[in-house]
PDB file of N, CA, C and O in Angstrom, chain B, residues numbered from 101:
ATOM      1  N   UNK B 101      28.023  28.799 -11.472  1.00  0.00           N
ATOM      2  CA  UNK B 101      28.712  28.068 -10.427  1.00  0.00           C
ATOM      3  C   UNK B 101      27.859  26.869 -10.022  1.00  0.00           C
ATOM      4  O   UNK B 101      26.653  26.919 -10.266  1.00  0.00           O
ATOM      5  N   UNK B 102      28.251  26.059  -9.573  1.00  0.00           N
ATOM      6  CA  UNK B 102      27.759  24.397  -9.810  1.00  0.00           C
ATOM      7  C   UNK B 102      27.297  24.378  -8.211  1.00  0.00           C
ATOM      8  O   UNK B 102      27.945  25.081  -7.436  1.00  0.00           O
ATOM      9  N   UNK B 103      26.285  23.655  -7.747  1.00  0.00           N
ATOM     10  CA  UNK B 103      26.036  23.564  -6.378  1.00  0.00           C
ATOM     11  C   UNK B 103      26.913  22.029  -6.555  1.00  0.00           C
ATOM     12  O   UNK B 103      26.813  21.209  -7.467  1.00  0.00           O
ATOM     13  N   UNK B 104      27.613  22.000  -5.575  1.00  0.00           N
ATOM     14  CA  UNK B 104      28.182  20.690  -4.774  1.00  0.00           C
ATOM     15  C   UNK B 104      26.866  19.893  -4.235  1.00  0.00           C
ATOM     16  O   UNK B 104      25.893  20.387  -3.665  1.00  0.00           O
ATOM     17  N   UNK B 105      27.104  18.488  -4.576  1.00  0.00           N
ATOM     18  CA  UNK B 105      26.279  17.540  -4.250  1.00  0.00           C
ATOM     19  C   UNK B 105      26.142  17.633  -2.738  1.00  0.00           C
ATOM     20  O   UNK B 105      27.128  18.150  -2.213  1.00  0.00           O
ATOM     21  N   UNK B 106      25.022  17.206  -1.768  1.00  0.00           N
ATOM     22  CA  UNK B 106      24.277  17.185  -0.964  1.00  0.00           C
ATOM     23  C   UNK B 106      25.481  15.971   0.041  1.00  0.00           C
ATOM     24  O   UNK B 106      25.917  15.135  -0.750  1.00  0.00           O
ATOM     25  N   UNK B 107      25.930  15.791   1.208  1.00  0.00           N
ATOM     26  CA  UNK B 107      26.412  14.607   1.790  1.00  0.00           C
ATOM     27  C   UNK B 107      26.065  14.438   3.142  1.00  0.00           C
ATOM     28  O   UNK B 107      26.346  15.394   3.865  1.00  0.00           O
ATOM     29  N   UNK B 108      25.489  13.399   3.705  1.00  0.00           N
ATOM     30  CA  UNK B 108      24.885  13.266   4.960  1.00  0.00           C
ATOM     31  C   UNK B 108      25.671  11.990   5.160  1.00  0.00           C
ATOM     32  O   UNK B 108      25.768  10.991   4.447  1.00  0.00           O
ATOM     33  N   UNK B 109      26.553  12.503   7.097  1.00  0.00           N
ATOM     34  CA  UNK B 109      27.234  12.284   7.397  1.00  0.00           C
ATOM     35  C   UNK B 109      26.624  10.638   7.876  1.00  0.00           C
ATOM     36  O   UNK B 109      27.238   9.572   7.923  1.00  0.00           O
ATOM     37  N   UNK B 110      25.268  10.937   8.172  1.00  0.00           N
ATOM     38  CA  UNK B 110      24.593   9.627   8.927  1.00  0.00           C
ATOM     39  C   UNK B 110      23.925   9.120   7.900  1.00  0.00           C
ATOM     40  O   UNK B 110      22.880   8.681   8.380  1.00  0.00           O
ATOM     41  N   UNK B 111      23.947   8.853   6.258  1.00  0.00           N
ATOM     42  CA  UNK B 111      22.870   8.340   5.588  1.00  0.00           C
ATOM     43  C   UNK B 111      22.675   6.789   5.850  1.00  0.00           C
ATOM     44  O   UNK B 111      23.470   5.876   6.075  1.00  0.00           O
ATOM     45  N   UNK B 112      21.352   6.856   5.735  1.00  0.00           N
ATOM     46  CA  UNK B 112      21.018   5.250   5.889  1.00  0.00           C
ATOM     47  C   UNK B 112      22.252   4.503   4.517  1.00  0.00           C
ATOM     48  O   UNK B 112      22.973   4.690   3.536  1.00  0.00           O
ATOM     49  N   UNK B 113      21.755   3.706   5.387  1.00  0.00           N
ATOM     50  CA  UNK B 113      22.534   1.841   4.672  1.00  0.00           C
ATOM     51  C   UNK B 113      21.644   1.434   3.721  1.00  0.00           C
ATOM     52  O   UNK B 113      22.053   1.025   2.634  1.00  0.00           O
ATOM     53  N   UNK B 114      20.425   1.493   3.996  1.00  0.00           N
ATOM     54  CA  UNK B 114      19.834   1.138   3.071  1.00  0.00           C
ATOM     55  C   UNK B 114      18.122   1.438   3.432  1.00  0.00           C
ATOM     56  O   UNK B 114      17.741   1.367   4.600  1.00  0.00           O
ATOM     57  N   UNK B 115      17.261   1.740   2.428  1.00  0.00           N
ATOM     58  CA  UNK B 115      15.686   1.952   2.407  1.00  0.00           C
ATOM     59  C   UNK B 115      15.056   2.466   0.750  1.00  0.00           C
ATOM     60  O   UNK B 115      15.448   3.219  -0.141  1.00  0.00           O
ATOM     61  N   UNK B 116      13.895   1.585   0.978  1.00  0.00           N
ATOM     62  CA  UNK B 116      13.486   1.157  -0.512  1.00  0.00           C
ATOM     63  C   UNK B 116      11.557   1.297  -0.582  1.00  0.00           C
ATOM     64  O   UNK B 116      10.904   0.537   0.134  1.00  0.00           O
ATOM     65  N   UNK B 117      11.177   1.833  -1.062  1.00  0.00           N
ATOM     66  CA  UNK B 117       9.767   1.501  -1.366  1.00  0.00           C
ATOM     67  C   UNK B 117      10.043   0.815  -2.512  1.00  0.00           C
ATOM     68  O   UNK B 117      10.958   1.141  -3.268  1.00  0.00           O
ATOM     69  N   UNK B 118       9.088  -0.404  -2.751  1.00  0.00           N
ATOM     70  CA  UNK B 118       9.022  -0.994  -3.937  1.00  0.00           C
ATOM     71  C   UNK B 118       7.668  -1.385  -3.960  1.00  0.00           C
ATOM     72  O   UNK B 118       7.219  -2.309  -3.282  1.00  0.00           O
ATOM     73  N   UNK B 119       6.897  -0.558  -4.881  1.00  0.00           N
ATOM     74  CA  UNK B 119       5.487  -0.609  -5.510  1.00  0.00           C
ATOM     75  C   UNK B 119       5.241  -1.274  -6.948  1.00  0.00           C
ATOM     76  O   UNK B 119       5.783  -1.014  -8.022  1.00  0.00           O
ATOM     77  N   UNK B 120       4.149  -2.314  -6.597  1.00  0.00           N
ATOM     78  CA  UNK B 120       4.345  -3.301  -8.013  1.00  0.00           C
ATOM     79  C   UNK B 120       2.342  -2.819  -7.985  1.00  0.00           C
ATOM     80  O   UNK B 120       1.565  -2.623  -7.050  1.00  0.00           O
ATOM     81  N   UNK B 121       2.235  -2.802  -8.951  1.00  0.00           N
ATOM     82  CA  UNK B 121       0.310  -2.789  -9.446  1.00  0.00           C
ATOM     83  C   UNK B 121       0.428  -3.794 -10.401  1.00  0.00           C
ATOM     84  O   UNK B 121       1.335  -4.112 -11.169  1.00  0.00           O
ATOM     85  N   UNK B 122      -0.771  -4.254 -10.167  1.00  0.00           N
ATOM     86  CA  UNK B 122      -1.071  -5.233 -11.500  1.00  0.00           C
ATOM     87  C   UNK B 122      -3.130  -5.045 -11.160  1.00  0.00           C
ATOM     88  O   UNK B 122      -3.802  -4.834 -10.151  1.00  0.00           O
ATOM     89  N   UNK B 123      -3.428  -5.256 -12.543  1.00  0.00           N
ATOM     90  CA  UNK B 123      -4.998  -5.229 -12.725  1.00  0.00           C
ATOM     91  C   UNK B 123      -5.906  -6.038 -11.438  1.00  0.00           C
ATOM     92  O   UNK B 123      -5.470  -6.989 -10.789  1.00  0.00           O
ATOM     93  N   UNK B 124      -6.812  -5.612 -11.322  1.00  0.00           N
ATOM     94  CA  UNK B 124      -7.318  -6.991 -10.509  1.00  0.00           C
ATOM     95  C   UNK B 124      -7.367  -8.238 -10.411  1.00  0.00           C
ATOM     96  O   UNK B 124      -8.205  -8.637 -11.220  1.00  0.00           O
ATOM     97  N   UNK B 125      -6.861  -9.178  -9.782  1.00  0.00           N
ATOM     98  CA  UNK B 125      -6.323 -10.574  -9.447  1.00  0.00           C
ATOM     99  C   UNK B 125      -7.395 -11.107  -9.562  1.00  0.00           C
ATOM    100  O   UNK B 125      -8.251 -10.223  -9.525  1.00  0.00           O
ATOM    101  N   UNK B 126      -8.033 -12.505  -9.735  1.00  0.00           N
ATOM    102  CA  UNK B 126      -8.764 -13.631  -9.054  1.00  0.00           C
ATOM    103  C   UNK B 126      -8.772 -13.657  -7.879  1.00  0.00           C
ATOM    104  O   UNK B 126      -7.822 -13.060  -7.373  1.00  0.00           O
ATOM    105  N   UNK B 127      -9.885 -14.386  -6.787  1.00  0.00           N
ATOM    106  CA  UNK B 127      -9.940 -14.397  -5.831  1.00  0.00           C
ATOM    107  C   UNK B 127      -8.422 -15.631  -5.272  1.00  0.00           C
ATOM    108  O   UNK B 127      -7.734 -15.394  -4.280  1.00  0.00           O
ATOM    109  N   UNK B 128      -8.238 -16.745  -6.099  1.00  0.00           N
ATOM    110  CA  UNK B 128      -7.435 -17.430  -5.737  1.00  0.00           C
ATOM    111  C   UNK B 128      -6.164 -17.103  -5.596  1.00  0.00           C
ATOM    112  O   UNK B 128      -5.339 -17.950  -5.254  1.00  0.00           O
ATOM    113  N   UNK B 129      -5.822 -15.793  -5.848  1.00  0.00           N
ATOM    114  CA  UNK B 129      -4.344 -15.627  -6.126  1.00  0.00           C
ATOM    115  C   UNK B 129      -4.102 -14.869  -4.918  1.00  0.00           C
ATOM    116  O   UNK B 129      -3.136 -14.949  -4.159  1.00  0.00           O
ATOM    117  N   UNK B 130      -5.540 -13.811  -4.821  1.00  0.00           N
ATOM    118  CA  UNK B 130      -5.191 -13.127  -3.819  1.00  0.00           C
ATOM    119  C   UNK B 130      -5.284 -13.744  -2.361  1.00  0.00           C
ATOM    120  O   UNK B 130      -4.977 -13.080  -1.370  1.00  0.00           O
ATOM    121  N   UNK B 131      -5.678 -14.912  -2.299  1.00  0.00           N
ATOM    122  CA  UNK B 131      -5.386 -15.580  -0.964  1.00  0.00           C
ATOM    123  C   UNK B 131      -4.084 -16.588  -0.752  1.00  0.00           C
ATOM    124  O   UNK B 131      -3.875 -17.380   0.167  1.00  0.00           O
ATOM    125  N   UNK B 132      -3.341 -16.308  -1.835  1.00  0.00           N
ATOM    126  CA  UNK B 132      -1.988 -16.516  -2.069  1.00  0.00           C
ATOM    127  C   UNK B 132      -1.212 -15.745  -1.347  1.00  0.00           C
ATOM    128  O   UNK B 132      -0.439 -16.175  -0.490  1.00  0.00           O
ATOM    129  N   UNK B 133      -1.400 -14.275  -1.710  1.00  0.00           N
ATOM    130  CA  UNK B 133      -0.776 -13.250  -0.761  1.00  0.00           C
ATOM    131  C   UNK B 133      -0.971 -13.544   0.100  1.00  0.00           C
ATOM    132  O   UNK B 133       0.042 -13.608   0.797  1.00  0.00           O
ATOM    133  N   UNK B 134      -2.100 -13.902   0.716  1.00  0.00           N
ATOM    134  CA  UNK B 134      -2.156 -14.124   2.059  1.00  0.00           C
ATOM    135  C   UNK B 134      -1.245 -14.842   3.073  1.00  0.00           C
ATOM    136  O   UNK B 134      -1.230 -14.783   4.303  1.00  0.00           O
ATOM    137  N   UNK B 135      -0.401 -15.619   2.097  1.00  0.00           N
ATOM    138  CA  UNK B 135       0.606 -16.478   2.889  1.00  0.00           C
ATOM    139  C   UNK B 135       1.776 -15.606   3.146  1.00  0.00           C
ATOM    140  O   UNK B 135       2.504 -15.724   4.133  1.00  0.00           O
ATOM    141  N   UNK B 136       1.952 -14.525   1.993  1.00  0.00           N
ATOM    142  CA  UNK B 136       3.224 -13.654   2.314  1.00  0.00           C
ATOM    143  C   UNK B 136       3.818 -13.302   3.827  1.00  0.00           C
ATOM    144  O   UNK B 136       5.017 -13.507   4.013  1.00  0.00           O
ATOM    145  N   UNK B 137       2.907 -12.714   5.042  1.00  0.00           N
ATOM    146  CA  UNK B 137       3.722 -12.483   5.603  1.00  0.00           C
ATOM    147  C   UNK B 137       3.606 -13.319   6.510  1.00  0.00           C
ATOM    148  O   UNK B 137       3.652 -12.600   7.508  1.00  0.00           O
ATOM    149  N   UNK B 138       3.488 -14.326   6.853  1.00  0.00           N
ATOM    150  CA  UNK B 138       4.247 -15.751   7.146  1.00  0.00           C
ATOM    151  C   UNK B 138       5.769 -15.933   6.711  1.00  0.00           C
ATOM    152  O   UNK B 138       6.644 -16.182   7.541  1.00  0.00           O
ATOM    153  N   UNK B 139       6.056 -15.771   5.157  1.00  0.00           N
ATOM    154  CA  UNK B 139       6.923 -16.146   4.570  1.00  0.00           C
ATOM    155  C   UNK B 139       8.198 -15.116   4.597  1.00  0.00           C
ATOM    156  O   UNK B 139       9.385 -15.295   4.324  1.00  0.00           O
ATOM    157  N   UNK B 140       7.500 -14.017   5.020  1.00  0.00           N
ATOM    158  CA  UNK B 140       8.937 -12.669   5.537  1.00  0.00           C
ATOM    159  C   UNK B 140       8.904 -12.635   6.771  1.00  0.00           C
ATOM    160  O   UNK B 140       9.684 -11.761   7.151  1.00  0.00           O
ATOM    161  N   UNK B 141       8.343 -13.195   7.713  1.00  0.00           N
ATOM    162  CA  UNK B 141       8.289 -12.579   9.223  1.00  0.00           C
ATOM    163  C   UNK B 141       9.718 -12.084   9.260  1.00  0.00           C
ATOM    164  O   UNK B 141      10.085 -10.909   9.261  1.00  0.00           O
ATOM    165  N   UNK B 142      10.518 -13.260   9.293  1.00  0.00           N
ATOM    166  CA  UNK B 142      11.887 -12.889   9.979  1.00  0.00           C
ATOM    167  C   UNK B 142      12.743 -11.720   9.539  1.00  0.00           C
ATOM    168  O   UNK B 142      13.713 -11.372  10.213  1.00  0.00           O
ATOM    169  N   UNK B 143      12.289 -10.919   8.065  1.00  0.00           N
ATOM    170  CA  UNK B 143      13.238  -9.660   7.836  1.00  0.00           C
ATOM    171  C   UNK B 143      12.142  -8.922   8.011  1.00  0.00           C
ATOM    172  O   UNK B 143      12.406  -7.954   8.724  1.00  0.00           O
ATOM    173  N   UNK B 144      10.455  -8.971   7.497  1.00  0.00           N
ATOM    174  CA  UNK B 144       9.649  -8.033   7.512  1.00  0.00           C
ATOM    175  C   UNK B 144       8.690  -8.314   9.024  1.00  0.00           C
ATOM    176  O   UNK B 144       7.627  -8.930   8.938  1.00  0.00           O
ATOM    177  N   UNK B 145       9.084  -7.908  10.080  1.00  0.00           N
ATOM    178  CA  UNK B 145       7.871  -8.655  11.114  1.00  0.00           C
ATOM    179  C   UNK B 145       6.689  -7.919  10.802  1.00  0.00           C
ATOM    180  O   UNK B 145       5.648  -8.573  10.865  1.00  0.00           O
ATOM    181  N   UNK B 146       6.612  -6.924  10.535  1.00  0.00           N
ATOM    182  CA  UNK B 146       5.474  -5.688  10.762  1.00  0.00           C
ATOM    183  C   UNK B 146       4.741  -5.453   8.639  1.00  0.00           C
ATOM    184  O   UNK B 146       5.079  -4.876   7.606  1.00  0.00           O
ATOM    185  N   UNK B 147       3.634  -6.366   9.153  1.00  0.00           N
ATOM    186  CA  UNK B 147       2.692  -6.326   7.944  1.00  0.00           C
ATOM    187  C   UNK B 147       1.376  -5.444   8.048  1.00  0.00           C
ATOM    188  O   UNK B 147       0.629  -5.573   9.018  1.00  0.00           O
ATOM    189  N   UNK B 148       1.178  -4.777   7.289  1.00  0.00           N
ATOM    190  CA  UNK B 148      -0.688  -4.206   7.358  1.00  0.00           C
ATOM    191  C   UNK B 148      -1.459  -4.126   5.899  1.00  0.00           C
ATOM    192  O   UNK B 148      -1.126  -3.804   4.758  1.00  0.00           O
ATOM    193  N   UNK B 149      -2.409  -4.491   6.406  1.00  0.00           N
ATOM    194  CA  UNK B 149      -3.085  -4.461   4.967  1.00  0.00           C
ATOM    195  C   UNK B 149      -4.062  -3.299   4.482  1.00  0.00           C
ATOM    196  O   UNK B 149      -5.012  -2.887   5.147  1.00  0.00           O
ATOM    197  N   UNK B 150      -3.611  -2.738   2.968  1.00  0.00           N
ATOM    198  CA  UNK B 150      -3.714  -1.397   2.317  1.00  0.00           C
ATOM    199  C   UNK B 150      -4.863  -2.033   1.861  1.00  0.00           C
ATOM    200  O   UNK B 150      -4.848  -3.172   1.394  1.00  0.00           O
ATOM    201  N   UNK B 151      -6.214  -1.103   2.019  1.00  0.00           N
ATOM    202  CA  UNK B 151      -7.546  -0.837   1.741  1.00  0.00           C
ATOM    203  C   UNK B 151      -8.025   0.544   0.921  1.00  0.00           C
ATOM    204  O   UNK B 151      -8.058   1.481   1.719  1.00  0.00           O
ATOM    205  N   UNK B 152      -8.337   0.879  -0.191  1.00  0.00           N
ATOM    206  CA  UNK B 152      -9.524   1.942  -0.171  1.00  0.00           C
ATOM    207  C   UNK B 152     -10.686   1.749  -0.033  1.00  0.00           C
ATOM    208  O   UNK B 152     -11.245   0.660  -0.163  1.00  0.00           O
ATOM    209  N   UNK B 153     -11.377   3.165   0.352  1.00  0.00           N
ATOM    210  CA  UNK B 153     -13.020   3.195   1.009  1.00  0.00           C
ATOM    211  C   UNK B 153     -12.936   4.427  -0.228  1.00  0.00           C
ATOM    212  O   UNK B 153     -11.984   4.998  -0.759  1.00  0.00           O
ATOM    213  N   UNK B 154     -14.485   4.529  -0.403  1.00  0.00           N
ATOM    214  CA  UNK B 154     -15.075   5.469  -1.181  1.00  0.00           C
ATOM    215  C   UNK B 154     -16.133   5.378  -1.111  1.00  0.00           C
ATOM    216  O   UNK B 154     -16.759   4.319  -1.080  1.00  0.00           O
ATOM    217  N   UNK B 155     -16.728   6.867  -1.054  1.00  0.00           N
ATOM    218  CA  UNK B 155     -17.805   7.196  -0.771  1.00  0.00           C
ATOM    219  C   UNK B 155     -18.202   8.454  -1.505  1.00  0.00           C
ATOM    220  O   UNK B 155     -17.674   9.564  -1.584  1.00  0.00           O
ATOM    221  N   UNK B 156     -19.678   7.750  -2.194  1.00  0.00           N
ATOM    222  CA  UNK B 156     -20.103   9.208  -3.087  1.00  0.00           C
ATOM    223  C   UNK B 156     -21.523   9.513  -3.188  1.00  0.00           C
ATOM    224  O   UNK B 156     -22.422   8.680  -3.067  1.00  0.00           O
ATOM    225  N   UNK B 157     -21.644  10.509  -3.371  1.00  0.00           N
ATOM    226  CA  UNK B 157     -23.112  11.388  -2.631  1.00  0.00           C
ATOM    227  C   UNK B 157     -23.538  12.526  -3.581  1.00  0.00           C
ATOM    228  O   UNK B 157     -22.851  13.374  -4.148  1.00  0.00           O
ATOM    229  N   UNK B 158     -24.765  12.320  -3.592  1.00  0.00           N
ATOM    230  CA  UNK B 158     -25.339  13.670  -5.075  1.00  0.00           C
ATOM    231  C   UNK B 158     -26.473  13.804  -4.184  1.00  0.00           C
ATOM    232  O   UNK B 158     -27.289  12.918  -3.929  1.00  0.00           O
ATOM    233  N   UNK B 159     -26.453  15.197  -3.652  1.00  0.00           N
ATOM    234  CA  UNK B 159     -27.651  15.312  -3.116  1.00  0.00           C
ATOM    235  C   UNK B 159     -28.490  16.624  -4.569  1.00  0.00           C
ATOM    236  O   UNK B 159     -28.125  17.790  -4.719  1.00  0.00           O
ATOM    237  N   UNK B 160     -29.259  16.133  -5.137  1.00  0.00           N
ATOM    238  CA  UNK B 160     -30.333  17.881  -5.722  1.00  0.00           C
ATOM    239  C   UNK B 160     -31.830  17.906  -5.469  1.00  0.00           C
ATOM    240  O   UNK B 160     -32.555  17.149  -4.825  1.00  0.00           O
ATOM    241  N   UNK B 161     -31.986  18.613  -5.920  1.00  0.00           N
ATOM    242  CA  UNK B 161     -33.676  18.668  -6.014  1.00  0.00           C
ATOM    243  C   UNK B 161     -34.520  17.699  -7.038  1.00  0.00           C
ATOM    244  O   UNK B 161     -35.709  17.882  -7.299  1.00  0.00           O
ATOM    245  N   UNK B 162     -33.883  16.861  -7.465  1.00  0.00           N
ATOM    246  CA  UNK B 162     -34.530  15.877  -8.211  1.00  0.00           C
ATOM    247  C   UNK B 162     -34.114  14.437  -8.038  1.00  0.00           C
ATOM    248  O   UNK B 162     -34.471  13.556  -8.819  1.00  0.00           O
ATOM    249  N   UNK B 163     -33.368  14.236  -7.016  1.00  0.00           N
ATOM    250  CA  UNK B 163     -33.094  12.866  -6.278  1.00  0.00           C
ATOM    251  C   UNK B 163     -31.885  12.745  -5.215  1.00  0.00           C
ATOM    252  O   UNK B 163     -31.081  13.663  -5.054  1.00  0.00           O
ATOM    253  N   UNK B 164     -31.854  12.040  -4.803  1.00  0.00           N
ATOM    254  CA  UNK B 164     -30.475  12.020  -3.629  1.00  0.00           C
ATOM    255  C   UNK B 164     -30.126  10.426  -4.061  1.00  0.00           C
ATOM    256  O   UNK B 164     -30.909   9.480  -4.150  1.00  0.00           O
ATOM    257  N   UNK B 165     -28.484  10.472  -4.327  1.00  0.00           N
ATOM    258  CA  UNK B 165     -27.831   9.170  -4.314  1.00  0.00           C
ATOM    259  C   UNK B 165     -26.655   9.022  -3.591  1.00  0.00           C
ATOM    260  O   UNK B 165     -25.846   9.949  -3.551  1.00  0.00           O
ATOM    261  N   UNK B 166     -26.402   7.673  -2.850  1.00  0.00           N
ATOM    262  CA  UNK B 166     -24.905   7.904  -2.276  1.00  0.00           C
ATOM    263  C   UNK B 166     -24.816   6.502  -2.942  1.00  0.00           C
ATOM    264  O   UNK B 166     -25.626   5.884  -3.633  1.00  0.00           O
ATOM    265  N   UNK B 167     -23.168   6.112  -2.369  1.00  0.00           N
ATOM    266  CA  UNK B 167     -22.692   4.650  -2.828  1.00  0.00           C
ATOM    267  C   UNK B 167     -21.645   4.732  -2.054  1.00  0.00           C
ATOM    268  O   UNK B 167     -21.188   5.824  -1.717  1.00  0.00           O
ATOM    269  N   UNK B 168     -21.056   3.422  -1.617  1.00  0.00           N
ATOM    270  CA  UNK B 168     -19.842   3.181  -0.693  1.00  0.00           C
ATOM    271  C   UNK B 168     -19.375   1.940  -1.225  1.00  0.00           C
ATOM    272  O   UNK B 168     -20.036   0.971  -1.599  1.00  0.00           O
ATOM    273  N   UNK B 169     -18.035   2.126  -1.202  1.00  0.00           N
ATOM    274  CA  UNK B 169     -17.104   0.872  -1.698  1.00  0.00           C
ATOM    275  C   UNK B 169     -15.821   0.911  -1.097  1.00  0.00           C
ATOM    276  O   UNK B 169     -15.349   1.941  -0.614  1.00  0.00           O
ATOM    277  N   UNK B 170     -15.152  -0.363  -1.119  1.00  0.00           N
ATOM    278  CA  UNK B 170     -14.292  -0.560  -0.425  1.00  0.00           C
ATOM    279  C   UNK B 170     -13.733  -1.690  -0.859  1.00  0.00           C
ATOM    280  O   UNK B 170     -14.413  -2.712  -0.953  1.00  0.00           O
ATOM    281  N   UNK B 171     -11.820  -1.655  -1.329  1.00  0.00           N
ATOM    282  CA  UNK B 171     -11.488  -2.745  -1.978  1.00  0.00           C
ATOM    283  C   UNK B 171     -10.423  -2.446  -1.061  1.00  0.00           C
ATOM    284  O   UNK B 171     -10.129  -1.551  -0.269  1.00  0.00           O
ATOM    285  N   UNK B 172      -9.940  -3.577  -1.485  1.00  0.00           N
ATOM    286  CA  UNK B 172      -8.318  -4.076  -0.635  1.00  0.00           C
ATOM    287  C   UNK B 172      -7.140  -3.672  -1.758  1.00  0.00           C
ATOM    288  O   UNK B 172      -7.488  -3.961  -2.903  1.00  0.00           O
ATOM    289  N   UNK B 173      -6.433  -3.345  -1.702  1.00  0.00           N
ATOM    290  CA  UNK B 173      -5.341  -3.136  -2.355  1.00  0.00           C
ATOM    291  C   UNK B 173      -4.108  -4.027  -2.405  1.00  0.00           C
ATOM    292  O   UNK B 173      -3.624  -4.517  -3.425  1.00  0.00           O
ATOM    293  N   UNK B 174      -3.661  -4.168  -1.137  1.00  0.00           N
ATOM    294  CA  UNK B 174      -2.656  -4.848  -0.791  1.00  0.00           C
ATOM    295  C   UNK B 174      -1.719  -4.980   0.062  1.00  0.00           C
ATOM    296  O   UNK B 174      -2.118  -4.166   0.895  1.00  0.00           O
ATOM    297  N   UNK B 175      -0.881  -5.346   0.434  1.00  0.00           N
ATOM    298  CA  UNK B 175       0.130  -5.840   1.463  1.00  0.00           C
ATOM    299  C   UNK B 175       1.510  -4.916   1.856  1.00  0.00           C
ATOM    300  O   UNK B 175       2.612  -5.053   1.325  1.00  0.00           O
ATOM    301  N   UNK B 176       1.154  -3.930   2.934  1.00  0.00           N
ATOM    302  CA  UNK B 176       3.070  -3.433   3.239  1.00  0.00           C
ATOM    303  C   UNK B 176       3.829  -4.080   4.398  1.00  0.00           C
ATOM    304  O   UNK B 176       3.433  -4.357   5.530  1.00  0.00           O
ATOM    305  N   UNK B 177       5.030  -4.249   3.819  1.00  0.00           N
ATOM    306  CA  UNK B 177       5.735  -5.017   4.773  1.00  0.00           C
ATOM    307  C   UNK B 177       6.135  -3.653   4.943  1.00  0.00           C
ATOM    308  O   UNK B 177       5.994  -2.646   4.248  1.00  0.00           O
ATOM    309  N   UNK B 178       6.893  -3.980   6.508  1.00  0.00           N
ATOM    310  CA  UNK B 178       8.157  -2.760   7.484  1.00  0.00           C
ATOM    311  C   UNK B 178       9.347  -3.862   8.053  1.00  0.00           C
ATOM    312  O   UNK B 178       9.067  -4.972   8.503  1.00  0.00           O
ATOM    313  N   UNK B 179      10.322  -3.474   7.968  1.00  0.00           N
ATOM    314  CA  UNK B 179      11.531  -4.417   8.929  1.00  0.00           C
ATOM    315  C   UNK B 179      10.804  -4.133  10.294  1.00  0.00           C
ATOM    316  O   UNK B 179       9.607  -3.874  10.418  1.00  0.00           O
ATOM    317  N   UNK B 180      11.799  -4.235  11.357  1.00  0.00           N
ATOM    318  CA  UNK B 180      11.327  -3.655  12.523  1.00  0.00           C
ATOM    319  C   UNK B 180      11.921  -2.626  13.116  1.00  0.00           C
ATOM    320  O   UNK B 180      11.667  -2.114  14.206  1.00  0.00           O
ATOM    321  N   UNK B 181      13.020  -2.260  12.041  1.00  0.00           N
ATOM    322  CA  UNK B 181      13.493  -1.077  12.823  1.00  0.00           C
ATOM    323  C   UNK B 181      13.307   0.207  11.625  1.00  0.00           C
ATOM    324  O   UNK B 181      13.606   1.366  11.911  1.00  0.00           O
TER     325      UNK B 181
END
C-alpha cells in the first residue's frame, strides 16, 4: 500500500539555500564580494560573514604543539522576513 504524499496546508511560497564553492580566490576577487551586499540590500537586507577557526593541539611526552587558523569562507544573505 502506497503512503500518500505529504501536503501542508501553509507551505511556504518560496525558500532556497543556494551553496556555490569554488577553490580559493585571489585576494582581488574576494574584495569584489565585498561589494555584494550593497548590491542586494533591497531583497537581501540581512548579510553575515561565514568564517572557519581551527585549532590543533598534540600534547606527549616528547613535545607539545598547537596551531590556530582561521579563514573566511564567505557571504550569507537572509531576506528579512
Amino acid at each position: 500500500m502506497a503512503t500518500p504524499p505529504l501536503h501542508f496546508d501553509n507551505a511556504p511560497i518560496r525558500e532556497a539555500i543556494i551553496a556555490i564553492q569554488v577553490h580559493d580566490l585571489p585576494d582581488s576577487i574576494v574584495a569584489e564580494f565585498g561589494k555584494l551586499p550593497q548590491e542586494v540590500k533591497d531583497t537581501y537586507p540581512k548579510s553575515t560573514t561565514m568564517s572557519l577557526g581551527q585549532f590543533v593541539g598534540e600534547i606527549s611526552p616528547q613535545r607539545t604543539t598547537t596551531s590556530a587558523h582561521q579563514k573566511s569562507l564567505g557571504l550569507q544573505f537572509n531576506s528579512a522576513d
